[in-house]
C-alpha positions in Angstrom: -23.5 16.2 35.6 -24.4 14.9 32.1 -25.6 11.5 31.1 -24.4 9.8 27.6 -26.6 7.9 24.9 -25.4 5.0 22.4 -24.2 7.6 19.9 -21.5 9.4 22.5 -20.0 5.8 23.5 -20.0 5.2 19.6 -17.8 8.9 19.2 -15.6 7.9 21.9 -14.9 4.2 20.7 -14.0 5.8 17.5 -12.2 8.2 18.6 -10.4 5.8 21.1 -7.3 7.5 23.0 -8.7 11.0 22.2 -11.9 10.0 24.2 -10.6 11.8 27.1 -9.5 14.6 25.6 -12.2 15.1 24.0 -14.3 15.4 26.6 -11.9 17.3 28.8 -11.6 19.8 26.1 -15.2 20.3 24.4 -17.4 18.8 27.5 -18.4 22.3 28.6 -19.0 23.4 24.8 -21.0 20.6 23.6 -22.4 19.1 26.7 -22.8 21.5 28.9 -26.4 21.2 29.4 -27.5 17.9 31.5 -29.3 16.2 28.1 -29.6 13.0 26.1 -30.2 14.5 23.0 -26.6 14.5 21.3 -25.2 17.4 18.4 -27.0 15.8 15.2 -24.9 13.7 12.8 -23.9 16.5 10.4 -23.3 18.8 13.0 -21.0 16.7 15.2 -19.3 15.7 12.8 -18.2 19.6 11.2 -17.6 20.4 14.7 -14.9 17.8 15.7 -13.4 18.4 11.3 -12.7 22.2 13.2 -10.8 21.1 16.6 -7.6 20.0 17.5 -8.7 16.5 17.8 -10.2 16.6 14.2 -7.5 18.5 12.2 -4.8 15.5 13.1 -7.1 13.1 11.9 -8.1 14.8 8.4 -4.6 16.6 7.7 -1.3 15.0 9.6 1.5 17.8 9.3 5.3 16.8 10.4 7.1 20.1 11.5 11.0 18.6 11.2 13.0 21.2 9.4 13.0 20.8 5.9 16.7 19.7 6.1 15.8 16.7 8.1 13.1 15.4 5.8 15.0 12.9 3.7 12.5 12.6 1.1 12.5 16.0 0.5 13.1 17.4 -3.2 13.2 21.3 -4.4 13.1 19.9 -7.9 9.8 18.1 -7.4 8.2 20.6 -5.3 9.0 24.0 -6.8 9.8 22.8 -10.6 7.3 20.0 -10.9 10.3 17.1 -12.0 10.4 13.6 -10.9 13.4 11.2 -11.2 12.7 8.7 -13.7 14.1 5.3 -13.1 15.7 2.5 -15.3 13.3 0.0 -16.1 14.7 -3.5 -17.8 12.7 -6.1 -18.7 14.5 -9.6 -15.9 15.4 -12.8 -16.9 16.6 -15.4 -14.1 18.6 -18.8 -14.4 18.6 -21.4 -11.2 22.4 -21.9 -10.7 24.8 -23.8 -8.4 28.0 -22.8 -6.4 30.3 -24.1 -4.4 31.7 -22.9 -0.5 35.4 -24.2 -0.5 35.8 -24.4 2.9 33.7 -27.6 3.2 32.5 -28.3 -0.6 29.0 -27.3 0.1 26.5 -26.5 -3.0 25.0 -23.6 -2.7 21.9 -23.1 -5.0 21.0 -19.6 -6.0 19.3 -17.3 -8.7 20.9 -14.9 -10.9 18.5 -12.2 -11.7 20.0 -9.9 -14.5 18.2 -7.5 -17.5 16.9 -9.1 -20.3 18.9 -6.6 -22.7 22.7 -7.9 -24.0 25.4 -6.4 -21.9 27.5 -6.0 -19.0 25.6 -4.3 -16.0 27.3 -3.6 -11.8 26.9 -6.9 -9.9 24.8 -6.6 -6.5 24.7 -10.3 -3.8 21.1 -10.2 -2.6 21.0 -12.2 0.7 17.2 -13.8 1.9 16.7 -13.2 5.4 14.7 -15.8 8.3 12.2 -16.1 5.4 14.2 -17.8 3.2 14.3 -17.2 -0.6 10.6 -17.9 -1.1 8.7 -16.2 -4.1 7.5 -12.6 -1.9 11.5 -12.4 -1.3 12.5 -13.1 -4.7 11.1 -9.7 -6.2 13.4 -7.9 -3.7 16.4 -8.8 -5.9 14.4 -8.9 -8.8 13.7 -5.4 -8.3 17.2 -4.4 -8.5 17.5 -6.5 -11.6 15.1 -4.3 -13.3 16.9 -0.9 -12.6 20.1 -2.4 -14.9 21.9 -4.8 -12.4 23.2 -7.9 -12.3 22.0 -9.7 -9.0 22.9 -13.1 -6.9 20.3 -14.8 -4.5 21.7 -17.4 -2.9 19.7 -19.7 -1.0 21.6 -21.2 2.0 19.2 -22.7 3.5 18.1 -24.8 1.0 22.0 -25.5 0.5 22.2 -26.5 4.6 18.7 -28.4 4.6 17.2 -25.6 6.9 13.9 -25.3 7.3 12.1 -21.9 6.9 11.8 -19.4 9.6 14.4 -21.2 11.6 15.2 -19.9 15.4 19.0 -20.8 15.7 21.4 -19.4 13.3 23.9 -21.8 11.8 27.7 -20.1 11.6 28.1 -22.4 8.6 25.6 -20.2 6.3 27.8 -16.8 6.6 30.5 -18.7 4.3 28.1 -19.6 1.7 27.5 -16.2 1.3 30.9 -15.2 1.4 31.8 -17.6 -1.3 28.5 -16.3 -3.6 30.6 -13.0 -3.6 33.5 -14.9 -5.1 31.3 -16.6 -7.6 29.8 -13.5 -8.7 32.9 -11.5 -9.4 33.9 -14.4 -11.6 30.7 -13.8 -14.1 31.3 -13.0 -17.7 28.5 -10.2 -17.9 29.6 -8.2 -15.2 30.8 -4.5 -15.5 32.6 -4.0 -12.2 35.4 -5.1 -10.0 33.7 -5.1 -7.2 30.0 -5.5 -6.3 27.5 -4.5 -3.0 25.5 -6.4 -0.3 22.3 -5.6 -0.1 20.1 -7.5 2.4 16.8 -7.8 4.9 16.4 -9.1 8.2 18.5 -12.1 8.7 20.5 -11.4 5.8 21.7 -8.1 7.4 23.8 -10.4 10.1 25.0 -12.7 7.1 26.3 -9.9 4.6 27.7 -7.8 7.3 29.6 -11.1 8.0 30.8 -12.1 4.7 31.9 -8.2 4.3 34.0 -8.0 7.8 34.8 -11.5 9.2 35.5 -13.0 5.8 37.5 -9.5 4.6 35.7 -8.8 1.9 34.9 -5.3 2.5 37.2 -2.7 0.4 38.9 -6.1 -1.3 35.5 -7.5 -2.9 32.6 -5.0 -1.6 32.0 -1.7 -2.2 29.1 -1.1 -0.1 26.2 -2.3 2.0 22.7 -2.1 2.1 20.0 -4.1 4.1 16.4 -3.4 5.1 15.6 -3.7 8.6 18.8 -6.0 9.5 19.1 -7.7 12.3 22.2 -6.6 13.7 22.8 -9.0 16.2 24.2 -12.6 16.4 20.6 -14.7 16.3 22.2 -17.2 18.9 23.4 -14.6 21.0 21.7 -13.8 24.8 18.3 -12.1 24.8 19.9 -8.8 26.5 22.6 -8.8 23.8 19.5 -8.8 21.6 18.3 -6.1 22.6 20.9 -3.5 24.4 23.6 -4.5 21.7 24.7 -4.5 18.3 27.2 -7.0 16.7 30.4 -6.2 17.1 31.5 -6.7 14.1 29.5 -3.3 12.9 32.3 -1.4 14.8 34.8 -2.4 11.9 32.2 -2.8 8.9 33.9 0.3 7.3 32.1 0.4 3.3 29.5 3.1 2.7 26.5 1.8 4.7 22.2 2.4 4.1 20.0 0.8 6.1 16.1 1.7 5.7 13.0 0.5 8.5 10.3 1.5 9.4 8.6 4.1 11.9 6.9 1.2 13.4 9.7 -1.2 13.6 10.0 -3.7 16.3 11.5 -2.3 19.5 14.4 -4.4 19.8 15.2 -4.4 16.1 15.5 -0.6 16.2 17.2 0.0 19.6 20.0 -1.3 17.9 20.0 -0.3 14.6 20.0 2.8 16.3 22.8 2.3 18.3 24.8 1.2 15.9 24.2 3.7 13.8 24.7 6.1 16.4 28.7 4.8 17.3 28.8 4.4 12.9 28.4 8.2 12.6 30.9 9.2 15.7 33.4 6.8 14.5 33.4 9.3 11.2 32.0 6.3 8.9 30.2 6.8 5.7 26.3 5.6 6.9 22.5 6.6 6.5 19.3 5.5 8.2 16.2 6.2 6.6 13.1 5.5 8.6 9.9 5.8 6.7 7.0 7.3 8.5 3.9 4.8 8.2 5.3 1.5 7.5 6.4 -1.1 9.8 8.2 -4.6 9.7 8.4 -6.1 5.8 6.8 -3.0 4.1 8.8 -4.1 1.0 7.7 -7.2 0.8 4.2 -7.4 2.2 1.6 -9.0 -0.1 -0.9 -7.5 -1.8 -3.7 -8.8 0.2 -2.2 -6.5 2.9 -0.1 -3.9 1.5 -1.3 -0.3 2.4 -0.3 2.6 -0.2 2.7 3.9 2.7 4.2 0.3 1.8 4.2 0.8 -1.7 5.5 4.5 -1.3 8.4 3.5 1.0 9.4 0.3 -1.1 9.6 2.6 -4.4 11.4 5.5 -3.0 13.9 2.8 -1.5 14.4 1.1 -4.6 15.6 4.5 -5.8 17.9 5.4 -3.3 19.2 1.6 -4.1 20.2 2.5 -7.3 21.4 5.9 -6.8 23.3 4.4 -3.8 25.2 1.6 -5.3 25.8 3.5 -8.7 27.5 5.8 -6.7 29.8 3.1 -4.9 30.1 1.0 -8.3 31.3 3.5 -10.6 
């Protein structure tokens, strides 16, 4: 038998779900003798830097096969390059469009590069969140690389309040109709454009590409952070064992990025869809980011950890790579 003092409850608190590991494991080494005099300081601490519990903590290693490590680049690691993006200074102009089907305005911001010229065209679509000013760097981001890029803002256009629980059908043909307004722009460089999206604005692209056929006509791809796959309205099971239907005919080259941390029943079917995407032979990639959770691209400063900031630059590359590819 062995007692403990303060300083062993402090190691285990710290230590937390190791705590009984720990003591399963080194008990016999470091308390073996029945004494209230604890390993000094110093001395615990180089002990525990040595053991199995310690080497997780001070040095993570992932052991998936260099193939399946997305981020992984020969050029970088054995030749010492990094891909240099495209940076443009943005300028932005509030404008208005219409929906046809029932006359509805639809305000919106066009985010382009500052420089004279015609760039691709991208619709950025706001998710639960609305277009509020965190958001807005999302497509401003894209603007930057050498885009042209639509926000529209349908909730402002439907009098919705923020963060709203109910989803209103009414909204996925406002976005629809922002493609049509966007293909009509002077200063565009392509016949067709891509969706790229978060959250909410997952459910309303992936609309406006199947239900309202613009997909192969109008779109060339799809992108969306952390999308919520699922009809908002729809049952709480359906929320969470199942994926819109609509995903099994959404046939454009397809990225979607979350999280590691993601929220259970966002990622079950993200997953899933994914999953029937792939078997169905269709052109789609999932990156998960180890690390980052829910809105790592758009957390504020105040709260953003340096895992967010990696996973939102490395995303904003693969953006542009991405919808070069599918805009050429």
């Amino acid at each position: 038998m062995f007692s403990f003092g303060w300083k062993q409850v402090v190691a285990c608190t710290v230590i937390a779900g190791a705590c009984s590991l720990f003591l399963s494991s080194f008990s016999s080494l470091v308390f073996a003798q029945s004494t209230t005099t604890p390993p000094s300081a110093s001395s615990f601490a180089d002990y525990v830097a040595d053991t199995n519990v310690g080497r997780p903590l001070e040095a993570p290693v992932n052991r998936r096969p260099v193939s399946k490590k997305f981020w992984w680049s020969d050029e970088w690691y054995l030749k010492g390059k990094l891909n240099v993006p495209v940076n443009h200074d943005v300028v932005d102009r509030a404008i208005n469009y219409i929906n046809p089907v029932d006359g509805t305005e639809v305000p919106a911001i066009i985010y382009r590069p500052k420089t004279k010229g015609k760039f691709p065209a991208i619709l950025f679509q706001h998710g639960r969140r609305g277009l509020d000013k965190l958001v807005q760097r999302l497509p401003k981001r894209l603007a930057a690389r050498g885009f042209i890029v639509l926000a529209p803002n349908v909730y402002d256009a439907r009098f919705i309040e923020k963060l709203p629980m109910e989803h209103m059908a009414e909204t996925e043909g406002d976005v629809a109709a922002g493609i049509d307004f966007l293909l009509k722009q002077p200063d565009i460089s392509t016949s067709k454009i891509c969706l790229y999206s978060h959250t909410r604005g997952g459910y309303y692209t992936l609309q406006a590409a199947v239900k309202f056929k613009h997909q192969q006509k109008n779109v060339a791809c799809y992108a969306s952070s952390y999308p919520h796959w699922q009809n908002p309205n729809a049952v709480e099971p359906a929320q969470v064992y199942r994926y819109a239907s609509e995903l099994d005919h959404l046939t454009i080259p397809t990225m979607v990025f979350i999280g590691e941390y993601e929220q259970y029943q966002r990622r079950r079917s993200i997953e899933t869809a994914v999953k029937f995407m792939k078997k169905a032979g269709r052109d789609i990639k999932l990156v998960i980011y180890p690390g980052v959770g829910r809105g790592f691209d758009f957390r504020p400063p105040w709260v953003r950890t340096f895992a967010d900031d990696l996973a939102t630059k490395d995303q904003i590359i693969r953006l542009d790579a991405f919808f070069r590819t599918h805009l050429k």
